[in-house]
N, C-alpha and C positions, 0 to 999 in steps of 0.2 A: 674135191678141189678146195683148196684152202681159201677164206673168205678175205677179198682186202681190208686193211684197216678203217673205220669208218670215219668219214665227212663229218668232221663237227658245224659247217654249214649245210651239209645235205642233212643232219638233224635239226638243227634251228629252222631251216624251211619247212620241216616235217611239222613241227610245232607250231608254227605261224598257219600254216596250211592248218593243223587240225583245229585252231583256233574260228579260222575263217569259213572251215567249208569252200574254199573256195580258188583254184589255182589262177583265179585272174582277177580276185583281190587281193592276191597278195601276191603279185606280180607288180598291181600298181600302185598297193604300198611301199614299195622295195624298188619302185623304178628297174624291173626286172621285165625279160620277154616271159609271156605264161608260157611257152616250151622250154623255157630254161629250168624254173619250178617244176613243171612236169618232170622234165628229163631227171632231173636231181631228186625225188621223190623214187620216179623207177628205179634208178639204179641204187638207192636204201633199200628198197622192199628188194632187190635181186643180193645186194650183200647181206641182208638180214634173212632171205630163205622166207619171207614171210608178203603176203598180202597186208596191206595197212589201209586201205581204202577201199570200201566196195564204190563202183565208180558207174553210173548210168547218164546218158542223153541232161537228165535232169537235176540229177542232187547227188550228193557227194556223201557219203557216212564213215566214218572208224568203223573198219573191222573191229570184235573181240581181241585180235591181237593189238591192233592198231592201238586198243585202248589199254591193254594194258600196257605198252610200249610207252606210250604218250605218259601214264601215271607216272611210268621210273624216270625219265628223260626232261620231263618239263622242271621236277626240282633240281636238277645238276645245272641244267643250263642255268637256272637261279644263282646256284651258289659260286660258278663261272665268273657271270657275272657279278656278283659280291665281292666274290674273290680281286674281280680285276678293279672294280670301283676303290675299294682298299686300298689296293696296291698304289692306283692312283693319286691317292692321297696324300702320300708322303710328298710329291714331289711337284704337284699343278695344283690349279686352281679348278674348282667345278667348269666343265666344259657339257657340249652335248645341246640339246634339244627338249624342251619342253614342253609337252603337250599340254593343254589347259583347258578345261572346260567350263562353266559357268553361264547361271540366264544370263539372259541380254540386258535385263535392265542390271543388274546388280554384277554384272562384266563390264559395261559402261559406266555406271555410279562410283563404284566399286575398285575396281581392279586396273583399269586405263589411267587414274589417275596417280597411282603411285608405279607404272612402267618406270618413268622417269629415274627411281629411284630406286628399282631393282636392277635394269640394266646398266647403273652409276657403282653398286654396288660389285654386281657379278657381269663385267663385259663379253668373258669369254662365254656366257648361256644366251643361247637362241631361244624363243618363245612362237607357237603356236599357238594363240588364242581362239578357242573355237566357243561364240557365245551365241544359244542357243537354247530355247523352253522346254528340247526335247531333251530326254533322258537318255544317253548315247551309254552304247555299251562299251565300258572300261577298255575290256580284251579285245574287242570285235575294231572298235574304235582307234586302239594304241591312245588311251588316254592313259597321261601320266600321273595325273591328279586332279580333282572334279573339285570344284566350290557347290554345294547342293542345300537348297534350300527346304525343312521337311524337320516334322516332329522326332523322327527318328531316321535312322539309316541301318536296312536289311538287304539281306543279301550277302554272296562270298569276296566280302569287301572289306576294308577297312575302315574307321570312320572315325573322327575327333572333331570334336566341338568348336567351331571357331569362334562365334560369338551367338547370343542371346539374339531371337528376333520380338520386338515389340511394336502390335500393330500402334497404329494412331487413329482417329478420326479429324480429319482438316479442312479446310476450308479457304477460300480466301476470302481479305476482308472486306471487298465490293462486296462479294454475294452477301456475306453475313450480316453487310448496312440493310441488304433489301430484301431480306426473306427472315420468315420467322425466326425468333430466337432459339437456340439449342443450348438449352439448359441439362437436360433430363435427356436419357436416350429414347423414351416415346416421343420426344419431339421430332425423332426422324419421320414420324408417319406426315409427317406435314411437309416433308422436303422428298423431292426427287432425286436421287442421289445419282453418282457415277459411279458403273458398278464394272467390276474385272468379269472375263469372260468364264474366264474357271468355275464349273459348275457351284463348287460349295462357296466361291464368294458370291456368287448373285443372290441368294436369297434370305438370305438372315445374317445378321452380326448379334453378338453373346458379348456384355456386358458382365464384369466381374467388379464388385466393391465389397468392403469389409462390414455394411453394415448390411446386404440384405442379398438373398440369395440371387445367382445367377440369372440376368433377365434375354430370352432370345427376340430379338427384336428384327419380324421381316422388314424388310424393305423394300425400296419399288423406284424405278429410275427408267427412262429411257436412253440414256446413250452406259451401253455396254464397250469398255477397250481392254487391246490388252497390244504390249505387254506392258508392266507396271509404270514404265517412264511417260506413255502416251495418257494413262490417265492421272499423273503429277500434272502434266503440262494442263490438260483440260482444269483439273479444280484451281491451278494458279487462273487458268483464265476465266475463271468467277462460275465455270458451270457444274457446281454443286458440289455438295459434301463427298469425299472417298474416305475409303478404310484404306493404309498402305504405310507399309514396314518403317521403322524409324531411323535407320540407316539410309532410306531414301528422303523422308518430307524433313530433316528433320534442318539440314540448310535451309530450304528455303522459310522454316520457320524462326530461323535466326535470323534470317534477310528479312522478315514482314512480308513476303508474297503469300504465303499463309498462317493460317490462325489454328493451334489445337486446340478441337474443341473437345466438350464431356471429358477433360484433362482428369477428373479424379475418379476416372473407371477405368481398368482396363479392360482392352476392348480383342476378341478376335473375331476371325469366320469360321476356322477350323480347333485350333487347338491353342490353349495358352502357352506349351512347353514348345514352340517350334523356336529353331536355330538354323545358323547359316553351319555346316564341316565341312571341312577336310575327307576325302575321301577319294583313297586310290585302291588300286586292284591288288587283293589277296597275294603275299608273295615271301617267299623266306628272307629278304634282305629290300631293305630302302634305298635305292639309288639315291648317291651323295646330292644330284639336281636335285630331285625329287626334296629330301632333308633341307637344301639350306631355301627352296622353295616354301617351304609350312613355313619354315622358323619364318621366316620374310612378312607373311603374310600373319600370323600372329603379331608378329611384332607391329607392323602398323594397322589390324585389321581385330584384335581381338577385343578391343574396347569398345564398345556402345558408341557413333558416333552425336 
């Protein structure tokens, strides 16, 4: 019996599916009934003669075929797509949906405050802003593009440098009238500090200067927060020193709520080379959102604030 032509949505649900494992996440990301997905699934694996899913009570897997099926199929649907974003081009403006992810302090700091001025720019783009400390998966996710904070970026992803991160050490300047003075970074053993809850920030900060080798300097504090915004707010209100990026303290050290202190060191917890990128999911073609999304966000976001 001759086989019908194939569902170019019954393969894009094939792909979605083999992404998720799952016919009732991607049901509700598709605002779809999961027996519709199911149904459209059977009837590919009945025109394709083949098994794509070994299927149990509990967990879902690609068959052998399934996966090599998926290898050929996931790059066409790419260049499909490519293909119709192009085409698109000529004739509109970027339209569509953007997914976004980013922490929560540097999504709030960061990114809410130039909305204004990307959807002034681009009216016809919608935004999803999902801001968040966890590390969400790209595919699993339908993330369009991530802001990620981290010395480097691995993994089957893409990644560009958005900006430089530079810790600080701050303070404000009640606390600084009433507690000893911080000259020297061994002056912190005298201070209780505000410390992030991330293991490698709690317990030593590493001093860098040009004239004497790298100093690790523990520390010790009782009030532990996180995420980053909740212990700005705490050192504006006089309870003790923090280490925190300079994209965040670094208003309120131009307002006077805080003070840089040990200013001719620099300071981290983990690594001196860390950076905010750009970072979207592995894929043969940029969706044009996705494109005028970076350029955006460079352009007000790649400078040191």
């Amino acid at each position: 019996m001759k086989a019908r032509n194939l569902n170019l949505r019954q393969v894009e649900l094939f792909v979605a599916v083999a992404q998720r494992l799952s016919f009732a996440a991607v049901a509700k990301d598709l605002g779809l009934d999961p027996s519709s997905v199911s149904r459209a699934i059977a009837e590919l694996e009945a025109d394709l003669g083949l098994r794509l899913f070994q299927r149990t009570t509990r967990a879902m897997r690609l068959t052998e075929a399934g996966v090599i099926y998926l290898d050929k199929v996931a790059p066409l649907l790419d260049e499909m797509a490519g293909a119709r974003d192009l085409a698109a081009q000529v004739s509109s403006t970027p339209t569509g949906t953007i997914r976004l992810t980013a922490s929560v302090t540097f999504g709030q700091t960061c990114l809410v405050p130039i909305l204004p001025a990307f959807r002034s720019a681009y009216p016809s783009l919608a935004l999803e802003c999902l801001f968040t400390d966890a590390v969400l998966d790209l595919v699993a996710d339908r993330i369009d593009l991530a802001v990620r904070l981290a010395p480097a970026i691995t993994g089957d992803v893409v990644a560009a440098k958005l900006r430089d991160t530079r810790y600080k050490v701050v303070a404000s300047p009640l606390y600084l009238a009433n507690h000893p003075p911080l000259l020297e970074p061994a002056d912190l053993f005298e201070h209780r500090v505000i410390r992030f809850t991330l293991p490698a920030f709690r317990s030593a900060w590493i001093f860098r200067s040009p004239s004497r080798p790298d100093q690790t300097i523990h520390v010790d504090g009782d009030l532990s927060l996180a995420p980053a915004g909740a212990i700005l707010e705490a050192a504006i209100a006089g309870l003790g020193p923090a280490l925190l990026p300079d994209w965040l303290v670094n208003p309120a050290i131009a307002q006077g709520t805080l003070t840089h202190v040990l200013a001719s060191y620099a300071v981290t917890a983990t690594s001196f080379d860390t950076a905010a990128w750009l970072v979207y999911p592995h894929r043969s073609y940029l969706p044009r959102k996705v494109r005028v999304m970076t350029e955006f966000l460079r352009q007000h976001l790649s400078r040191p604030g």
